[in-house]
C-alpha positions as CSV (number, residue, x, y, z in Angstrom):
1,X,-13.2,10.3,11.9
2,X,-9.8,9.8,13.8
3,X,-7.7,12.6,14.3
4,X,-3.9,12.4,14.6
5,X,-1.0,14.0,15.8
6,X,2.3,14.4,14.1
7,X,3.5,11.8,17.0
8,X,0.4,9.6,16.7
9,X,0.7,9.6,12.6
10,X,4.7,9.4,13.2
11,X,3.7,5.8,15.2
12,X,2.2,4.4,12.4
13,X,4.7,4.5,9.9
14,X,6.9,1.1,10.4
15,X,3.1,0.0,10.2
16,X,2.6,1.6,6.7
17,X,5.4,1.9,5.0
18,X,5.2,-2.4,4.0
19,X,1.9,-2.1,3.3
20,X,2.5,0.8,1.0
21,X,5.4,-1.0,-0.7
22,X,3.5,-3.8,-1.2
23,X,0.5,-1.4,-2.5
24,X,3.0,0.2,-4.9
25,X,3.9,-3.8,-5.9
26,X,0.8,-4.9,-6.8
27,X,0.2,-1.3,-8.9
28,X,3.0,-2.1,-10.7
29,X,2.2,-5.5,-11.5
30,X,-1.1,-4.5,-13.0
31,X,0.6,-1.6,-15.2
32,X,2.7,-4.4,-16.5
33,X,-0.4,-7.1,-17.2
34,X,-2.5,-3.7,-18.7
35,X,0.4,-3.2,-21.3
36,X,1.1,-6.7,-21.6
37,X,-2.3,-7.5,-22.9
38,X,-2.4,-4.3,-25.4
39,X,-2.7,-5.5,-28.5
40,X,-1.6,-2.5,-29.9
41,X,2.0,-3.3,-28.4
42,X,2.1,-6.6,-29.7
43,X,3.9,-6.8,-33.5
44,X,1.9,-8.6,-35.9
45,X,2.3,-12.2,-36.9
46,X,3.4,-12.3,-40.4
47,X,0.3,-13.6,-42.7
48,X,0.2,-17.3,-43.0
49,X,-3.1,-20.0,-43.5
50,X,-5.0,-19.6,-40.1
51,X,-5.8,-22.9,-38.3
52,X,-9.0,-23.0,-36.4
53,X,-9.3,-22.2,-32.8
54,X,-5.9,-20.2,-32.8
55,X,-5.4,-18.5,-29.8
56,X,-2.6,-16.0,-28.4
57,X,0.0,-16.9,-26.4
58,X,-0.5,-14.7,-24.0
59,X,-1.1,-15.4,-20.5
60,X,-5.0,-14.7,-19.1
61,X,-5.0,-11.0,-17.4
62,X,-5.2,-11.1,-13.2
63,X,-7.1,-8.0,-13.4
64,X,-9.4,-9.0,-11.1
65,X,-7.4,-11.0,-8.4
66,X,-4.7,-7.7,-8.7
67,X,-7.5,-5.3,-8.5
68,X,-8.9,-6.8,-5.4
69,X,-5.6,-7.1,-3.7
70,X,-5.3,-3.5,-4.4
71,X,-8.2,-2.5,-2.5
72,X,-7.8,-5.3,0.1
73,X,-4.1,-3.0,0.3
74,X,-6.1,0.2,0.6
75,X,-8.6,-0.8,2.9
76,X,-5.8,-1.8,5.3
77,X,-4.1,1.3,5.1
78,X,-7.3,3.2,5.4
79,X,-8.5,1.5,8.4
80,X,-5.9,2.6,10.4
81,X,-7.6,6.5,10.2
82,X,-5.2,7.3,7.3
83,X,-6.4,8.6,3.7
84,X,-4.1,6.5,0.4
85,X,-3.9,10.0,-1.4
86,X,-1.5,8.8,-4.3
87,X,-0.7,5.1,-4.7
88,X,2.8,6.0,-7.4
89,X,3.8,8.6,-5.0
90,X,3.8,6.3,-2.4
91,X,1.3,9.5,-0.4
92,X,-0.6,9.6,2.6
93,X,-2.6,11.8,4.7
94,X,-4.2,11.8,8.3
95,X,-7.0,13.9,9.0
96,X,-5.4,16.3,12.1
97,X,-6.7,19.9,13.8
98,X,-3.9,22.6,13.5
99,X,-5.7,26.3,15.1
100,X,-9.6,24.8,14.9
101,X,-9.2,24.2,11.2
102,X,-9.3,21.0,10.1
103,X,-5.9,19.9,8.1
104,X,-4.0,16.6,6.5
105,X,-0.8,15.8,7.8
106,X,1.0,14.7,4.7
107,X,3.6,11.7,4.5
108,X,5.2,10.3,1.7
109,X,6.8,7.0,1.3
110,X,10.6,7.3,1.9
111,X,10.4,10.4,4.3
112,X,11.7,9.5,7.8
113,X,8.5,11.1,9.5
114,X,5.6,13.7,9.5
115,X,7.1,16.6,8.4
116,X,4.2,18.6,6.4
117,X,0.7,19.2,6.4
118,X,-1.7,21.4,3.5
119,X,-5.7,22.0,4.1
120,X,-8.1,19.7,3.4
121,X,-9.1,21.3,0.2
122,X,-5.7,21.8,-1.0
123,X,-2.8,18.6,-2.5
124,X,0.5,18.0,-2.4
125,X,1.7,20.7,-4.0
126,X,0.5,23.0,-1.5
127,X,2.3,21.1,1.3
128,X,3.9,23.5,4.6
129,X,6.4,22.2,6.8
130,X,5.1,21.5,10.5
């Protein structure tokens, strides 16, 4: 596993921060196309004679093309030594060493640099300045 540094992590982030917009992108896409497809959201036609063979006029679902771009995204990101914690929040981690403990430094799209860090057991909520 790769270790980091706040400057080593802080390096990486013009790196991540497209990849993590275009991650957030593709999320979004697929929320849209899951609620899109819900035919529970969809009003009724009123009732008249059915023709055979009537289909919906709804697009096919890219689930599976925007599911794989999603982890192609991921992979990416996580291949750099980095951990995608929260795709909505736009949150990432890098496995770091702060007093012989092991630690995430914590980064969330948006914020100028590393500026927090929280145990490896422990979230976001539990996040400590640097």
């Amino acid at each position: 596993m790769k270790l980091f540094s706040p400057e080593r992590a802080n390096a990486l982030i013009p790196k991540l921060e497209p990849l993590i917009n275009e991650l957030l992108q593709r999320r979004r896409e697929l929320a849209i196309k899951l609620l899109e497809s819900d035919p529970a959201l969809h009003r009724p036609e009123p009732r008249r004679p059915r023709i055979a063979s009537a289909r919906s006029a709804l697009p096919a679902p890219r689930f599976g093309e925007l599911k794989h771009e999603i982890g192609r995204l991921i992979y990416r990101i996580e291949s750099l030594g980095c951990v995608v914690k929260d795709i909505d929040l736009g949150l990432v981690d890098f496995p770091a060493m702060l007093d012989d403990e092991p630690i995430y430094l914590c980064w969330k799209l948006g914020e100028p640099h590393v500026a927090y860090y929280h145990g490896i057991e422990e979230g976001f909520t539990a996040r400590k300045a640097l």
